[in-house]
N, C-alpha and C positions, 0 to 999 in steps of 0.2 A: 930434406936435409943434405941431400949431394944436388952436383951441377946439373944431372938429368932430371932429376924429381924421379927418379924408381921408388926411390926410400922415404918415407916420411915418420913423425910420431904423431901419437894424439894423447888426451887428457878427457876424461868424459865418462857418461854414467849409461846404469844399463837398469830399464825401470821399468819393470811390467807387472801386472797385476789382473789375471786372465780366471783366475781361482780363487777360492778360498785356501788356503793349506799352509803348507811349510812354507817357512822363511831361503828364499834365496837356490828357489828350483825354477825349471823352465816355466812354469806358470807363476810364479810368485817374487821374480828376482829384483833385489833394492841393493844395486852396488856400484861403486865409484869403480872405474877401474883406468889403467893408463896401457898404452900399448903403439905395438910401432906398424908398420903394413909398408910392404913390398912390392914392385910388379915386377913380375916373371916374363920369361922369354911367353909371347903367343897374347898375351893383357892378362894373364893369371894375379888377380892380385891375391895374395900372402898377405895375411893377418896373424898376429901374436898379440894376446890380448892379456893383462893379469890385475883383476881384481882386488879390492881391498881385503877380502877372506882370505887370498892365496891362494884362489883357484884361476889357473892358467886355461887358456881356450885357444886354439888355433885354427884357422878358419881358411879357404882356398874360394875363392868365387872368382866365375866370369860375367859378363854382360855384353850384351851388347854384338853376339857373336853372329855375322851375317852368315845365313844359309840359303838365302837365295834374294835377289835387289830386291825384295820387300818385307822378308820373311827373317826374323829376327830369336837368337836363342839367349836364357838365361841360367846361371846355375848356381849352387851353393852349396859346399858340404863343411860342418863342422869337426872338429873334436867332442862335442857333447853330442855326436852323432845327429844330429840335426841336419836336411837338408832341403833343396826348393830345387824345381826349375819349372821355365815358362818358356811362351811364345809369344812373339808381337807380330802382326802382321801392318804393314805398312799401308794406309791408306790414302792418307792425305802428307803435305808437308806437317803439318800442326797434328792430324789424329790418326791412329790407331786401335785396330783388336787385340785383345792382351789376355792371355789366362794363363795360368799358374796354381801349382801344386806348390805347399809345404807340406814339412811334416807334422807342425804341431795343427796349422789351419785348417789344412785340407786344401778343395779346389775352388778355385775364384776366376770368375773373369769380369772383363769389363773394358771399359776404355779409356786408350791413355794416348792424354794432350801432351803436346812437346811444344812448349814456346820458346 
């Protein structure tokens, strides 16, 4: 939206279905929502997100954060308290090792292609 691209908007839906249960919780969510995202001084990008119910989310993530020429950090923390980080290590041009914590998933690893 501006001459740098910091700011942007979006339009788009947020659809998961991980449970049985309530309508429109972190396991069960079916909502349109529209919202705009920011980056920050450091690649902080800023997210403001608001739903067709009227519930607003705002969101702060990095990636992508070198901590050493191969060694790579991830993060994420919500409003709906919700959060993740991980580690990539650099192996190849094209692959790496990668594992990561959320808080609804838990821990995973595995390996990630970069084409």
């Amino acid at each position: 939206m501006d001459k740098q691209q910091f700011w942007n908007g979006y339009l788009g839906s947020d659809w998961r279905s991980r449970h049985e249960g309530e309508e429109n919780t972190k396991d069960n969510r079916q909502v349109l929502c529209v919202g705009t995202q920011y980056m920050l001084p450091m690649y902080l990008l800023a997210d403001l997100q608001l739903d067709h119910t009227g519930r607003l989310r705002f969101q702060v993530s990095r990636e992508d954060l070198p901590l050493t020429n191969r060694l790579r950090f991830n993060a994420m923390w919500n409003s709906d308290l919700e959060y993740m980080f991980g580690f990539r290590y650099i192996l190849t041009k094209y692959f790496s090792l990668s594992t990561h914590y959320d808080s609804d998933m838990k821990w995973g690893a595995g390996v990630t292609i970069t084409y």
